[in-house]
C-alpha positions in Angstrom: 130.7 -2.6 -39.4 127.3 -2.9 -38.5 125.5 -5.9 -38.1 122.3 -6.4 -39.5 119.3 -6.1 -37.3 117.7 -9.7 -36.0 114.3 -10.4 -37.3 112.5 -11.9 -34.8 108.5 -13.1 -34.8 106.2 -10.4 -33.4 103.0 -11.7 -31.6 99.9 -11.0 -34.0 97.8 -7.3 -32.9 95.5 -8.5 -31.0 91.8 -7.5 -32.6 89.7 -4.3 -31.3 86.6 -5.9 -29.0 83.7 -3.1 -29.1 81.9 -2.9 -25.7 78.7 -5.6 -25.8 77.3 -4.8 -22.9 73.8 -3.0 -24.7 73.1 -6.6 -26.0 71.1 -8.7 -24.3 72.3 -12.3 -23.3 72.8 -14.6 -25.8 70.5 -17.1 -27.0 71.4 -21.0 -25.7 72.3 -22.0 -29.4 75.0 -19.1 -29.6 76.3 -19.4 -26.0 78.8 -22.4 -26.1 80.3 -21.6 -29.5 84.5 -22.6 -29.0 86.8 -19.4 -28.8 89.0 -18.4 -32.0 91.7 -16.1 -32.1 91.3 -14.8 -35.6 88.3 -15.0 -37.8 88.3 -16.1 -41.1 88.3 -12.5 -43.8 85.1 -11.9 -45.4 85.6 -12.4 -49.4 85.7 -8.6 -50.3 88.5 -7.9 -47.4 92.6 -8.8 -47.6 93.8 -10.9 -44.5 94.9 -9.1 -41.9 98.9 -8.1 -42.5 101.7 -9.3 -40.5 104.0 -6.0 -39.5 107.8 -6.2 -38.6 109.8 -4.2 -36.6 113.2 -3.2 -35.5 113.2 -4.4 -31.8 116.4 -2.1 -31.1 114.1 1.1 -32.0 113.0 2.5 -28.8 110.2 3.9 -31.1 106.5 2.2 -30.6 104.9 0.0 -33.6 103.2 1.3 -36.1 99.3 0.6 -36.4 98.3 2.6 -38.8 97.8 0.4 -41.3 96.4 -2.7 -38.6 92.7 -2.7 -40.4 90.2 -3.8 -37.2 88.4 -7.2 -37.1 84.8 -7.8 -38.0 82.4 -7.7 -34.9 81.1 -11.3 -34.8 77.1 -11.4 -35.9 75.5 -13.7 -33.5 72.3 -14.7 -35.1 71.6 -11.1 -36.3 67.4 -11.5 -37.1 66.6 -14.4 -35.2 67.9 -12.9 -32.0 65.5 -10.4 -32.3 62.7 -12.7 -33.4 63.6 -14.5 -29.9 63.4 -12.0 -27.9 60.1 -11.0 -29.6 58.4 -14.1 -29.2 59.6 -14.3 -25.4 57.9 -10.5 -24.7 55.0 -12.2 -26.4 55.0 -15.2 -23.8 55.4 -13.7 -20.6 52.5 -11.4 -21.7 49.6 -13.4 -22.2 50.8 -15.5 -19.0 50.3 -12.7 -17.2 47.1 -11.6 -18.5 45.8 -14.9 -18.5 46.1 -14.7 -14.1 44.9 -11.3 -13.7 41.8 -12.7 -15.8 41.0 -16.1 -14.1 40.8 -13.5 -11.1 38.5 -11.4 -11.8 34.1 -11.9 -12.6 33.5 -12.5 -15.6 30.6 -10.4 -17.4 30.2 -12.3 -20.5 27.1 -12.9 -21.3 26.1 -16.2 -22.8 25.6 -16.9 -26.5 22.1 -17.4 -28.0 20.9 -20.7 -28.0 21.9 -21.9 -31.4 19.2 -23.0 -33.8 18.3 -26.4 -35.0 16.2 -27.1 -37.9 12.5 -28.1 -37.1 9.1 -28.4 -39.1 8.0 -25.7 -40.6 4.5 -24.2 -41.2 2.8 -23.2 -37.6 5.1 -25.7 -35.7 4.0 -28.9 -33.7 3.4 -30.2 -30.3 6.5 -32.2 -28.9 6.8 -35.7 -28.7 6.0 -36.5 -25.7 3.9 -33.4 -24.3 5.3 -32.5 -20.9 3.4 -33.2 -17.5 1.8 -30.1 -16.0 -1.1 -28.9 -13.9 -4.3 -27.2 -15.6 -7.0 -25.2 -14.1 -8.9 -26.0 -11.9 -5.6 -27.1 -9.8 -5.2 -26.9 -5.8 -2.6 -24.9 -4.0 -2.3 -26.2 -0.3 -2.9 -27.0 2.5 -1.8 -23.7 4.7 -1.1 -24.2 8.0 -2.2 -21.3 9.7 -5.0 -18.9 9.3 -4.8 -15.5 7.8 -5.5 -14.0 4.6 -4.2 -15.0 1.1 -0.8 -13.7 -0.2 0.4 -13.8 -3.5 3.9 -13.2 -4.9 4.1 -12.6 -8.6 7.4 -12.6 -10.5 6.7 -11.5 -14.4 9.8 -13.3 -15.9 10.0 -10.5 -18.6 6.3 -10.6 -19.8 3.8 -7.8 -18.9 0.0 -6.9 -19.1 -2.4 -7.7 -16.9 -3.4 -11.4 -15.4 -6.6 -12.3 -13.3 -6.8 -15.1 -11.3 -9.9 -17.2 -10.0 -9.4 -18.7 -6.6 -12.0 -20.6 -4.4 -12.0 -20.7 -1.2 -14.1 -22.2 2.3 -16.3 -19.5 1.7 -16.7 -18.8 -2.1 -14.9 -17.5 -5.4 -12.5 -14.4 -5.8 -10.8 -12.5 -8.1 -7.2 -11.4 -7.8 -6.2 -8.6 -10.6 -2.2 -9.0 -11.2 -0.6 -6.2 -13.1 3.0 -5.8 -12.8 5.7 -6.8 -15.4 8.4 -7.4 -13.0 7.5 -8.3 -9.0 4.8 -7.4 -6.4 3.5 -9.0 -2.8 -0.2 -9.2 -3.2 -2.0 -9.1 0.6 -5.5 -10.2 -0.5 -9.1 -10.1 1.2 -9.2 -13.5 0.8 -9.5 -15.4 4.1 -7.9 -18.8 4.5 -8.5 -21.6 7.5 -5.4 -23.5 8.7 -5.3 -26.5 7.0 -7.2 -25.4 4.2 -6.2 -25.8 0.4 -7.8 -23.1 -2.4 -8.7 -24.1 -5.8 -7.4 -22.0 -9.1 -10.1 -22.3 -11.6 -8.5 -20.0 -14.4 -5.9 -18.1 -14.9 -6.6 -15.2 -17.9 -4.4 -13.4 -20.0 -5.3 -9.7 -21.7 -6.3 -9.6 -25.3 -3.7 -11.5 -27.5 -5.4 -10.8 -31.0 -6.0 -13.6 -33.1 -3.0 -15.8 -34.4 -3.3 -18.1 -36.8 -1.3 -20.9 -35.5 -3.4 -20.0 -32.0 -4.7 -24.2 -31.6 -7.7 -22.5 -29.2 -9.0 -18.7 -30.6 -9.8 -16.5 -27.6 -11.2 -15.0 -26.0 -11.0 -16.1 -23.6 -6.9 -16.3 -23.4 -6.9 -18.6 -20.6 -3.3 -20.1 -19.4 -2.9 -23.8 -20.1 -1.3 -24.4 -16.6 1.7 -24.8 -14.7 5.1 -27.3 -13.5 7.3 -27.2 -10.9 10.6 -25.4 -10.5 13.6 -27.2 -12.2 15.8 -29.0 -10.1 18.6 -26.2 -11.1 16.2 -23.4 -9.8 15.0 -22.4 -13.3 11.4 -22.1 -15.0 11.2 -23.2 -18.6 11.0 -26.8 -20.3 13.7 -25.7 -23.0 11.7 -26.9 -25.6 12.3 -25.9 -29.3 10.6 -22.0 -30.0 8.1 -21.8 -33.0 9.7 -22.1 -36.4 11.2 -19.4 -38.7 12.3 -20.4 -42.1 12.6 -23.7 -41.3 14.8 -23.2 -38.1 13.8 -23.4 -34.4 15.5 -22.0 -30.8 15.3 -23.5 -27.8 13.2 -21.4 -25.1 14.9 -19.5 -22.5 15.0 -21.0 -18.7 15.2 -18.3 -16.9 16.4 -18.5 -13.0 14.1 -18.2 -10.1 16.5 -18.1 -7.3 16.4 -14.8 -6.2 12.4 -14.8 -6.4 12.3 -17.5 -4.1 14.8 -15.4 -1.5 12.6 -12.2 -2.6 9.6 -13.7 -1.4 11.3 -15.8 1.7 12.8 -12.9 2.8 9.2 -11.2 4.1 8.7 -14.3 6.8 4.8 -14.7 5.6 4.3 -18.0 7.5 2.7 -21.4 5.4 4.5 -20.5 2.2 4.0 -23.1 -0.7 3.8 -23.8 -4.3 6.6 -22.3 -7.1 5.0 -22.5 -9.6 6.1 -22.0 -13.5 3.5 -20.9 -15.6 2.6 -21.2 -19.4 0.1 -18.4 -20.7 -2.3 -18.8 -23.2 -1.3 -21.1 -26.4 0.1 -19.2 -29.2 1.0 -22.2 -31.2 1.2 -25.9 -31.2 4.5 -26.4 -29.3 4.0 -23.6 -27.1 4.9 -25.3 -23.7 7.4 -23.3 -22.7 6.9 -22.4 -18.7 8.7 -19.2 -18.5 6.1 -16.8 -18.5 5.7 -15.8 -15.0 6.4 -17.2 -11.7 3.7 -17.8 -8.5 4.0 -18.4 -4.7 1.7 -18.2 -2.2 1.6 -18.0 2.0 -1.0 -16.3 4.2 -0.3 -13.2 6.2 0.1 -13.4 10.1 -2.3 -12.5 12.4 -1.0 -10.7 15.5 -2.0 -12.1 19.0 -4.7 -9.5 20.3 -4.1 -6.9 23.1 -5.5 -8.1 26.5 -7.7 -5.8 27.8 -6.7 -5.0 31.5 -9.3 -5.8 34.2 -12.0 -2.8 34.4 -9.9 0.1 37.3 -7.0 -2.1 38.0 -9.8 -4.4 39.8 -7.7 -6.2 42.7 -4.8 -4.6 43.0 -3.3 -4.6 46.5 -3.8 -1.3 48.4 -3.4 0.7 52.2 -5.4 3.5 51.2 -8.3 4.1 49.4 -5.8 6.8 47.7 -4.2 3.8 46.5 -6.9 3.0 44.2 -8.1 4.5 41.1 -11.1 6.3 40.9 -14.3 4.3 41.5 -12.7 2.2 43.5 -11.9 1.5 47.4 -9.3 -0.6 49.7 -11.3 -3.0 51.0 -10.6 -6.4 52.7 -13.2 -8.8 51.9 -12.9 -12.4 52.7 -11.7 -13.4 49.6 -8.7 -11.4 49.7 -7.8 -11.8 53.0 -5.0 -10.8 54.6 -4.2 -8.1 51.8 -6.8 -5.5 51.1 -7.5 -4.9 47.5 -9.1 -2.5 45.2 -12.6 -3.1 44.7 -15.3 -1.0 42.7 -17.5 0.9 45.3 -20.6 -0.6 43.9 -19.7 -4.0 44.3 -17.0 -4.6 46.7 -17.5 -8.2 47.5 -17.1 -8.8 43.5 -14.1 -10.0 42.5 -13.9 -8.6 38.8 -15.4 -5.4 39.9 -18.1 -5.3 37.2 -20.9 -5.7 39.5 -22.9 -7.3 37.2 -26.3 -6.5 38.2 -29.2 -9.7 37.5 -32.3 -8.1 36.2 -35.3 -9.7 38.5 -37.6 -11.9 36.2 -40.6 -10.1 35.5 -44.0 -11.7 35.9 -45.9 -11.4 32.6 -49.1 -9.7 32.8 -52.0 -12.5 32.3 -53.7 -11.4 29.5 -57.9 -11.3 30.4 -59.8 -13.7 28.7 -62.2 -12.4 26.0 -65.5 -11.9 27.2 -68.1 -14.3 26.6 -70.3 -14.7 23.2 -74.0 -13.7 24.4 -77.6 -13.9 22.9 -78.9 -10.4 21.2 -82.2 -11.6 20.0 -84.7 -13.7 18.6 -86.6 -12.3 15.9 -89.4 -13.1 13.2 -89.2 -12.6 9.6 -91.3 -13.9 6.3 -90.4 -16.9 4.1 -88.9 -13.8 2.1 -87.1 -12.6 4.8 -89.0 -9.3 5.2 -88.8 -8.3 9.1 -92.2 -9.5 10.8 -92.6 -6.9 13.5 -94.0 -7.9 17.2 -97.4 -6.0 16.3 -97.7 -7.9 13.6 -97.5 -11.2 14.8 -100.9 -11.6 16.0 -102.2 -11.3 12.7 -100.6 -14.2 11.3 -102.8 -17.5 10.6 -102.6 -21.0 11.1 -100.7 -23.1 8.1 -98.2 -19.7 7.5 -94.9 -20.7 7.3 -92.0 -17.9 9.2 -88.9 -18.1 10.0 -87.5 -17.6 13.4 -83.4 -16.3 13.5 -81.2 -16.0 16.5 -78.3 -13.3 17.0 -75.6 -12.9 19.2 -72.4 -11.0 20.1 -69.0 -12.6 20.0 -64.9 -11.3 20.5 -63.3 -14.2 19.4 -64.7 -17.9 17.7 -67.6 -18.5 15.1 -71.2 -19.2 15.6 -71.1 -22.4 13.6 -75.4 -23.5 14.8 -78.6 -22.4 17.0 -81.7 -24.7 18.2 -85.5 -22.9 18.6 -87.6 -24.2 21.5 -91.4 -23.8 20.6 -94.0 -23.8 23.3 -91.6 -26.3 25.0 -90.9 -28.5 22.2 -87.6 -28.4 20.9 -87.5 -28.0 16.9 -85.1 -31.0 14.8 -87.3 -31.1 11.4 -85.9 -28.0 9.7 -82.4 -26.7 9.1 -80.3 -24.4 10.4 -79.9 -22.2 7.5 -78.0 -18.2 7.5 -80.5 -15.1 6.9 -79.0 -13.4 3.6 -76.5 -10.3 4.2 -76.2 -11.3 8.2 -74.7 -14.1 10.6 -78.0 -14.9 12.2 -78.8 -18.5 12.0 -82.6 -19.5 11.3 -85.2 -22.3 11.3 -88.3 -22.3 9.1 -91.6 -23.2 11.2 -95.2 -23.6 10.0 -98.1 -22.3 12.3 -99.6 -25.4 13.2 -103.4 -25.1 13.7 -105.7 -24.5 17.1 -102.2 -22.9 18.0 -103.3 -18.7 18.8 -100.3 -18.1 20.6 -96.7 -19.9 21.2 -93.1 -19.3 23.0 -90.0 -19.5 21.3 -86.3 -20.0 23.0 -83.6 -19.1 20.8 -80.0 -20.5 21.6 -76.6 -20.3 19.6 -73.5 -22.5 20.0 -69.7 -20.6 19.7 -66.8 -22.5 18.5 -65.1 -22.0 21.5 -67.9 -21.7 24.6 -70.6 -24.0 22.9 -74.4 -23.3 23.4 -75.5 -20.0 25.6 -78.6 -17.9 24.8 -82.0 -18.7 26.1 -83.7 -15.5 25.3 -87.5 -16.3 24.2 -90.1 -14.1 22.7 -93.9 -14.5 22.7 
């Protein structure tokens, strides 16, 4: 008889564990959860089914029927979302070094506008300091001529400035919308300091908001560079609907080093410039840029001593043409060159003294003498010597002297008659001549007389003496 085979209890099938290594790890939430050996049967699945079997069958279990278990869902979507937002992270980490890295090249945003008065604009409250023309740039410690360095801060056209100077006023013709060395005619003394009288812009038209018309379109002045190395006040920009923008202020650093880097000695002013005024509030300081220095003067070439004059020698070879070895007493014990016209003169020009020449006395002029003494009528009609005799007691004549002179004036004459000398009458001039007469009456009982005409020169005084009969 057989006995019936024992039933014992068979160890559950333990459940089918896929591979899991293509996962990544675990999140922290979903990686302490406590192990289980079986997991509860979803609601549309039967429970896994216990199997028995004949332990004296040598045969091995069945499992056909063993249904597997449900692979565990850890966190399904949000694992992915995890992972997701960790990609994410490390990302922009690592962008964000390689960026604070490298240069920047962003360039800054516009200034943002602020609302202001409208119309043509106003002046600001309070107006900034600056120089106007006529202002001084100076003093300059060396001598040389004028250098200016333009910088056009973005404007163009053409400027003229007026600079005097020790010795008068210029004109200096800018043209250049970016920068340019200007090496002027312009001399300058060390210590001196030049004047700017006006600085003129080209033709700006007419605008209405213009507070001074033109022309002409002079520049209202200039400041000083900012203490940040910039040119500009920053002021608010003329209105538009109601809404104004800050100016620019633009940098000037790498004019200064531009115009540093030629070495022009005496370098001053940095100067910001305003051009002509456009409208009310136009102080902006940004339109172009000045400096100034003067340019060096080179020390002159020496000029060598005439044929190497002194040079030790032997031989007269020694010496360059024109010149000998000679020992004078002055360069004893070493003979030296010497020119062969001069050898005892030590810079061998032989400077040669012109003898004083004795001026050639100049003769005196020879002196004034008496011509003659003639007779003439109380009409001046020429009485001749025959005629003489037949003139009458009571007739008055008139007796003239003459005379010959090179230099001075007959300025009188004096008639001696029959040894009297004549005072009654005046000296008077004969019409159309320089002979100087004195009227005389025939006294009577007189049949015959002598006359003695003299005249007196300016310069030898009386001479003459001639008489007639």
């Amino acid at each position: 008889m057989s006995q019936p085979a024992e039933q014992a209890t068979t160890p559950p099938v333990p459940p089918i564990i896929f591979p899991q290594s293509d996962l990544p790890p675990l999140s922290p939430e979903f990686q302490n959860l406590p192990e289980t050996n079986a997991a509860a049967a979803p609601a549309d699945q039967s429970p896994i089914q216990q199997v028995i079997v004949n332990t004296g069958s040598s045969a091995p279990p069945d499992i056909s029927s063993v249904t597997p278990k449900t692979k565990k869902k850890f966190g399904g979507g949000k694992i992915i979302a995890t992972i997701l937002g960790l990609v994410v992270l490390v990302g922009g980490i690592a962008a964000g070094i390689i960026l604070t890295q490298q240069k920047q090249l962003f360039k800054q945003k516009a200034a943002v506008s602020v609302p202001c008065a409208g119309g043509c604009g106003e002046a600001p409250d309070p107006v900034p300091s600056f120089n106007s023309p006529p202002t001084q740039v100076g003093p300059f410690t060396t001598a040389g001529n004028l250098i200016i360095y333009y910088v056009g801060l973005g404007s163009s056209g053409t400027r003229t400035v007026y600079i005097t100077s020790h010795d008068g006023s210029h004109t200096v013709t800018m043209d250049t919308s970016d920068k340019t060395r200007i090496v002027t005619n312009i001399p300058i003394n060390a210590g001196e300091t030049i004047t700017i009288t006006d600085m003129q812009e080209p033709n700006q038209g007419d605008p209405a908001c213009a507070p001074i018309p033109g022309p002409p379109y002079s520049a209202i002045g200039w400041m000083q560079v900012n203490t940040d190395t910039t040119c500009g006040t920053g002021l608010n920009g003329p209105p538009s609907d109601g809404q104004c923008v800050p100016m620019d202020k633009p940098s000037v650093a790498s004019a200064i080093s531009w115009a540093q880097s030629f070495g022009d000695p005496s370098m001053v002013g940095r100067q910001c410039w305003a051009d002509w005024m456009e409208w009310p509030g136009d102080y902006d300081f940004n339109d172009f840029f000045l400096m100034f220095a003067v340019s060096a003067i080179s020390a002159p070439t020496p000029t060598p001593p005439p044929l190497s004059c002194n040079s030790v020698c032997l031989l007269d070879s020694d010496c360059p043409v024109g010149m000998v070895c000679y020992l004078s007493g002055d360069s004893a014990p070493q003979s030296v060159c010497r020119n062969t016209l001069c050898r005892d003169d030590g810079d061998c020009i032989c400077e040669i003294v012109a003898p004083t020449s004795t001026p050639t006395p100049t003769p005196p002029p020879p002196a004034p003498y008496c011509v003659a003494v003639t007779t003439y009528s109380t009409s001046w009609a020429l009485i001749p010597e025959s005629g003489r005799s037949s003139l009458t007691a009571g007739t008055t004549i008139n007796f003239c002297v003459s005379g010959y002179r090179s230099t001075g004036i007959f300025d009188d004459a004096r008639f001696t008659i029959n040894g009297v000398m004549q005072t009654g009458e005046e000296i008077v001039k004969r019409p159309g001549s320089a002979d100087l007469c004195q009227a005389y009456t025939i006294p009577s009982g007189t049949t015959s007389f002598t006359v003695k005409g003299e005249i007196h020169d300016s310069i030898y005084g009386w001479f003459g003496g001639i008489s007639v009969d």
